[in-house]
C-alpha positions in Angstrom: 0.0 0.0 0.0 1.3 3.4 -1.2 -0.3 5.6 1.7 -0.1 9.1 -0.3 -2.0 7.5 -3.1 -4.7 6.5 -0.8 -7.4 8.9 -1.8 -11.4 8.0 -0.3 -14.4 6.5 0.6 -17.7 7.3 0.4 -25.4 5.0 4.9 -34.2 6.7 14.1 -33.1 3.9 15.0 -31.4 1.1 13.8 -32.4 -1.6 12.4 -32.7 2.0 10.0 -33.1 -1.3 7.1 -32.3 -1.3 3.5 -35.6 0.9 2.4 -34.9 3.8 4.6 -31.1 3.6 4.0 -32.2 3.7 -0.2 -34.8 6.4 0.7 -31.9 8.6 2.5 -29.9 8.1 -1.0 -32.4 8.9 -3.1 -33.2 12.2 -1.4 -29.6 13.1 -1.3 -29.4 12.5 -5.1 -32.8 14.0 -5.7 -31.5 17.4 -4.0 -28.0 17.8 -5.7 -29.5 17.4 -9.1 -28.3 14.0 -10.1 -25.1 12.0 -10.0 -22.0 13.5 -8.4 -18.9 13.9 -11.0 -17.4 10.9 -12.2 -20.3 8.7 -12.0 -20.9 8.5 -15.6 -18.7 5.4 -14.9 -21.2 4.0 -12.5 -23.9 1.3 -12.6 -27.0 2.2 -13.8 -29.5 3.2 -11.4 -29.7 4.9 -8.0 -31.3 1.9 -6.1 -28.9 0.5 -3.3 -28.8 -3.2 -3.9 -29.5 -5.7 -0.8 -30.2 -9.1 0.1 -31.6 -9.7 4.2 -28.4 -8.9 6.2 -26.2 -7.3 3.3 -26.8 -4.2 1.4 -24.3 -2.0 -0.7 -23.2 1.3 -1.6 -21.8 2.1 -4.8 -20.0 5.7 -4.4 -20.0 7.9 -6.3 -23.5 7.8 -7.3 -24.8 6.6 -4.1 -23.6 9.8 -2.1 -22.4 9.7 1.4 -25.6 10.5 2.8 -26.2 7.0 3.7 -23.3 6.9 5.7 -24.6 10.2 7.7 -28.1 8.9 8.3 -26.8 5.7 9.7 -24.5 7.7 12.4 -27.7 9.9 12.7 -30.0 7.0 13.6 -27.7 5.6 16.4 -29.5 5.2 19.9 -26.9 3.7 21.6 -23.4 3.7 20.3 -21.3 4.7 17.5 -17.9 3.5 17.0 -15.6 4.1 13.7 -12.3 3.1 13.1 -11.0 5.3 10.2 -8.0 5.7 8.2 -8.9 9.5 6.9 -11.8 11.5 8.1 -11.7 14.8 6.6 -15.4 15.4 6.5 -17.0 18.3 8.6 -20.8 16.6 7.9 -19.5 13.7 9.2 -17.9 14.6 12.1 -20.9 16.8 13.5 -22.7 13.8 13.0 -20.5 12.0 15.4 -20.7 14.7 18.1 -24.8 15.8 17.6 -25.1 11.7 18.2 -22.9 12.5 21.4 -24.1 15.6 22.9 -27.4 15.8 21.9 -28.6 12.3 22.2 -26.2 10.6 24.9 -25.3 8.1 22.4 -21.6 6.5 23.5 -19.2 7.6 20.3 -15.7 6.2 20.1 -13.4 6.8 17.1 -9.7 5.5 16.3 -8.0 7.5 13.7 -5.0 6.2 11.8 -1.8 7.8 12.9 0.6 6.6 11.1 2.6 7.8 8.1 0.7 10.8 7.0 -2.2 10.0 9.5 -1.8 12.7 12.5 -1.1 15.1 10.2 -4.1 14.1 7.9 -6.5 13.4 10.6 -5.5 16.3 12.7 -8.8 18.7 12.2 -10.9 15.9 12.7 -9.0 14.6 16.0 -9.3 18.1 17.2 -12.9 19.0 16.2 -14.1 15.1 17.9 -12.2 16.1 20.9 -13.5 19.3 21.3 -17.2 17.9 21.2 -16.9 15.3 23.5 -16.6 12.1 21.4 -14.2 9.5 22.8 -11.1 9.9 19.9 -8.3 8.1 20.3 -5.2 8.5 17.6 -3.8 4.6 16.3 -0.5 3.3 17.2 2.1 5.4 15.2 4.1 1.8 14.6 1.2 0.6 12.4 -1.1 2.2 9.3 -4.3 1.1 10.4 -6.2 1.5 6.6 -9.1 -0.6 8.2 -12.6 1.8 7.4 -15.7 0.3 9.7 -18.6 2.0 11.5 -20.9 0.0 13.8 -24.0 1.4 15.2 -25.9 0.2 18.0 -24.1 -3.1 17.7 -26.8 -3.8 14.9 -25.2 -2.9 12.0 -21.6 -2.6 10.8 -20.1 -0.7 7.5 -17.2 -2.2 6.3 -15.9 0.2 3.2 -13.3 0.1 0.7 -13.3 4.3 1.0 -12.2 6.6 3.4 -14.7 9.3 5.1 -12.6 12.8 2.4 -15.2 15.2 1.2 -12.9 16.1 -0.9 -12.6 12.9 -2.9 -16.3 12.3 -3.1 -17.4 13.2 -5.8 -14.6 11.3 -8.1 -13.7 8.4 -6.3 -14.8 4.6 -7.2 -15.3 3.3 -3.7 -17.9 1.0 -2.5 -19.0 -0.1 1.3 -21.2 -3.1 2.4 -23.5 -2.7 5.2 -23.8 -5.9 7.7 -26.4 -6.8 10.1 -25.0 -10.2 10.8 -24.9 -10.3 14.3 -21.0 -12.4 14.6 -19.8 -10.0 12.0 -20.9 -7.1 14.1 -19.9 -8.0 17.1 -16.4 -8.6 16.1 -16.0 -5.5 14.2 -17.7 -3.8 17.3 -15.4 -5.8 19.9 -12.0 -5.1 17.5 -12.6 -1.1 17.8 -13.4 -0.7 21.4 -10.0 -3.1 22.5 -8.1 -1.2 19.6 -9.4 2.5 21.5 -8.5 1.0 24.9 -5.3 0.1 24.1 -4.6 3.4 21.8 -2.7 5.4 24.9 -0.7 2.0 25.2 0.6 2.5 21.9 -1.0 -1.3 20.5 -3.1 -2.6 18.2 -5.5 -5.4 19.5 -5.6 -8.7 18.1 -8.5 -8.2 15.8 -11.8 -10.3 16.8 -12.4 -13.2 13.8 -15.8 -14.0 13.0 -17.1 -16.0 9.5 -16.8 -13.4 6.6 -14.3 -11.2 7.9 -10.9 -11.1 6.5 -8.1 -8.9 8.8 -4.4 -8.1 8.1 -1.9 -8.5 8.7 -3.1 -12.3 8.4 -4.6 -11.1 4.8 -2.4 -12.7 2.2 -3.5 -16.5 2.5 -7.1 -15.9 2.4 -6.4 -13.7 -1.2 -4.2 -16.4 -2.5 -6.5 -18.8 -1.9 -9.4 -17.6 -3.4 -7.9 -16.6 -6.9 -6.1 -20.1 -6.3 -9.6 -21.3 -6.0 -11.2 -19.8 -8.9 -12.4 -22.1 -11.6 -13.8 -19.4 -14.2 -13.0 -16.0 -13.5 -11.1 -13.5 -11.6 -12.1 -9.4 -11.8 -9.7 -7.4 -9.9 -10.8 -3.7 -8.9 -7.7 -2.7 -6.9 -5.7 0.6 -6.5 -2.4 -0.9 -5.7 -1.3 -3.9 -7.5 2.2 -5.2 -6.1 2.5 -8.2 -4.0 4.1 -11.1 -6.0 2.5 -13.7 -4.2 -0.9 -12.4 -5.5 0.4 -12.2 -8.7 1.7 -15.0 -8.8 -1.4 -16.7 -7.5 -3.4 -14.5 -10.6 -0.7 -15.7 -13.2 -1.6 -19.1 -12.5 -5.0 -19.0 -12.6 -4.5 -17.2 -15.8 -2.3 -20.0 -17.3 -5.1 -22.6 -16.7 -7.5 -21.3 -18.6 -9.2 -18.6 -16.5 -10.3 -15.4 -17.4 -8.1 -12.6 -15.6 -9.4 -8.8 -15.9 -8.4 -6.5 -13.9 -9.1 -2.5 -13.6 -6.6 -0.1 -11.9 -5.4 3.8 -12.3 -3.4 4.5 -14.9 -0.3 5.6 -12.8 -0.7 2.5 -10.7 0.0 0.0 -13.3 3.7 0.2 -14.1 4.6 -2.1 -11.3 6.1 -5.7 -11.7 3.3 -7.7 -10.5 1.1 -5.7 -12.8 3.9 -6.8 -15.6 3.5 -10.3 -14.7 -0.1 -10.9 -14.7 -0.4 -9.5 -18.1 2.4 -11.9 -19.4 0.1 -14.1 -18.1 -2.4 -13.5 -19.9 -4.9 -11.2 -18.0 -6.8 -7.9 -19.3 -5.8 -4.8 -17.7 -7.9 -1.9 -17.9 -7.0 1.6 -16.7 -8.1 5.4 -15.6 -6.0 7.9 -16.3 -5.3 9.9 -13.2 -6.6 13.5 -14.3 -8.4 16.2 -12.3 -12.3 15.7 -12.0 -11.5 12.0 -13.7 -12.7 8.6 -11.9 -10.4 7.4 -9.4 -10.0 3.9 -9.2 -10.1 3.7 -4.8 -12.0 0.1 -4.7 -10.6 -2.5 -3.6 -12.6 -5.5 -4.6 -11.9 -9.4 -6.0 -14.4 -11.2 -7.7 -14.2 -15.1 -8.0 -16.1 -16.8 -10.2 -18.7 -14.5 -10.5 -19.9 -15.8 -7.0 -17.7 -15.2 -4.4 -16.8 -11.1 -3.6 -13.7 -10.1 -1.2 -14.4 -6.5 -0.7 -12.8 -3.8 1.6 -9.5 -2.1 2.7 -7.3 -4.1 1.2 -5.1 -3.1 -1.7 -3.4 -6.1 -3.8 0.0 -4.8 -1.9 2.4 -6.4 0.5 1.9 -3.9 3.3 -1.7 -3.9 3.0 -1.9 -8.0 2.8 0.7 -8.5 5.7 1.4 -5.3 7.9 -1.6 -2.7 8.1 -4.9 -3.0 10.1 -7.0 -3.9 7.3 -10.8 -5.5 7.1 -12.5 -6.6 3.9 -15.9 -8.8 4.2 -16.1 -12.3 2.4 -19.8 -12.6 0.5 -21.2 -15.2 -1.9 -23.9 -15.4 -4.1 -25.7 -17.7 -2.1 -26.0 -15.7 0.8 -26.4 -11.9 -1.5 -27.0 -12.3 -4.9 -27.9 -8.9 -5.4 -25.6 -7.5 -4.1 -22.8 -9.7 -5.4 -24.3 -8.9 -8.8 -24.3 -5.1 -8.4 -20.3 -5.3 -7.7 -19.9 -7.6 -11.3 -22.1 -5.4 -12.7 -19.7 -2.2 -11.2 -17.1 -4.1 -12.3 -18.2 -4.8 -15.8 -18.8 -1.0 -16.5 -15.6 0.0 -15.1 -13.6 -2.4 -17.3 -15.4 -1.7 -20.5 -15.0 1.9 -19.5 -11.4 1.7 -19.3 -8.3 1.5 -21.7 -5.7 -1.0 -22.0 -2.3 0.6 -21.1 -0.5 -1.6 -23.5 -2.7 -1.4 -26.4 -4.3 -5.0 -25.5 -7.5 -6.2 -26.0 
């Protein structure tokens, strides 16, 4: 993971539910006119996909108001673990749930690398309102993104919370209401905020579905390993050689390799490889007001999604705090099929750096 690269993210009481989540994203998009910039690239469609306990949103065109009315339902508690939060809507949201409504609001910001500097304002503004902010370990980048609220429901995003970015940045988050997945999320922030002042990390809480660096690599290696049919690869790092490797075999037996990245991300050996391999590659030119590619998400088989904070990087695979959720057709088909079909529109939508197919 290239931290300076790393650009963002962009849902009364919960259970708020899928329909009043969509409603919330509807109005938003209703109010500003249509789409934000760069979503021309985007599925068709405004409607958030879900299926029971899993629901998405597709940024940009979703908006981050989903995100704002989930923190705005909370009773109880809010916790966030963030990598960048640089967005002033946002963090009122975080202290109005505090002071206005009692509810118990912790947030760990990253801290390291560019982090303090990055999350300052927020860290400041957080403080000054009361919220329970606590800076990350400087020894570790903690790139995980994850809200919980009222240990119900749990966000686990590939985007960071930058108004800045909004508007151009492919990101995508997937809200969980599956009670194991919440509670570990839940139980990993408040032990990582206790331990802050300590200068460590906790052991992140497992539960079926998650996936956590730095134990990352494995699980990615085996399910491109895995993969029988297909492997689409929305990433914007592409560098660790074991995941290449793991790609360049699967590619050389017959399965179909695409993969879509920025432009200025794809001169990197393992991008090299894979291509010699025999996989697509599909690009965005970094340019202002153009899409930037900021999702991380693997597609197996056109069944089985990996989708969250981790970049197709060594750091981000083996070092960082990282979280990405594991979810299959057969549990979310919708919303498995809105990330092909995000997929499938980036990729046409793209250009091959090398002149291929």
């Amino acid at each position: 993971m290239a931290p300076p690269a790393d650009r963002t993210a962009r849902p009364r009481q919960i259970r708020l539910g899928v329909a009043a989540l969509a409603l919330a994203t509807a109005t938003t998009l209703t109010g500003c006119g249509g789409l934000p910039a760069g979503a021309a690239h985007g599925r068709a469609g405004n409607t958030m996909p879900a299926d029971g306990q899993y629901s998405l949103i597709q940024e940009p065109q979703d908006t981050y108001a989903p995100i704002t009315a989930l923190i705005d339902s909370a009773a109880k508690s809010v916790r966030m673990t963030m990598y960048l939060l640089a967005d002033p809507a946002i963090e009122k949201a975080l202290i109005d749930a505090h002071r206005q409504r009692g509810v118990a609001t912790t947030v760990v910001l990253d801290r390291a690398f560019h982090g303090q500097r990055a999350n300052q304002a927020a860290y400041d503004a957080l403080r000054a309102g009361g919220v329970n902010v606590a800076r990350a370990p400087a020894g570790t980048i903690v790139h995980e993104k994850a809200l919980v609220i009222d240990d119900k429901t749990a966000v686990v995003s590939t985007g960071n919370l930058d108004a800045h970015y909004y508007a151009t940045a492919r990101d995508a988050a997937v809200v969980t209401t599956v009670p194991t997945q919440v509670a570990a999320i839940a139980a990993t922030i408040d032990a990582d905020y206790a331990q802050a002042a300590a200068g460590q990390l906790s052991r992140a809480v497992d539960a079926a579905g998650l996936v956590w660096s730095p134990a990352a690599r494995a699980v990615f290696v085996r399910a491109i390993s895995g993969a029988r049919r297909s492997v689409d690869i929305t990433t914007e790092e592409f560098k660790d050689r074991a995941a290449a490797a793991a790609v360049s075999q699967a590619a050389r037996r017959g399965v179909a390799c695409r993969i879509v990245l920025n432009a200025d991300a794809a001169a990197t050996a393992a991008v090299s490889d894979v291509e010699h391999a025999g996989c697509v590659v599909h690009t965005f030119a970094t340019k202002p007001g153009g899409l930037y590619v900021h999702e991380k998400a693997l597609v197996i088989d056109g069944f089985s999604v990996l989708i969250g904070s981790h970049n197709l990087s060594t750091m981000s695979l083996t070092e960082n705090r990282e979280l990405s959720l594991r979810i299959d057709a057969g549990d979310a088909p919708n919303v498995v099929a809105a990330v092909r079909a995000q997929f499938d529109a980036d990729f046409a939508a793209g250009s091959a750096p090398t002149g291929g197919p």
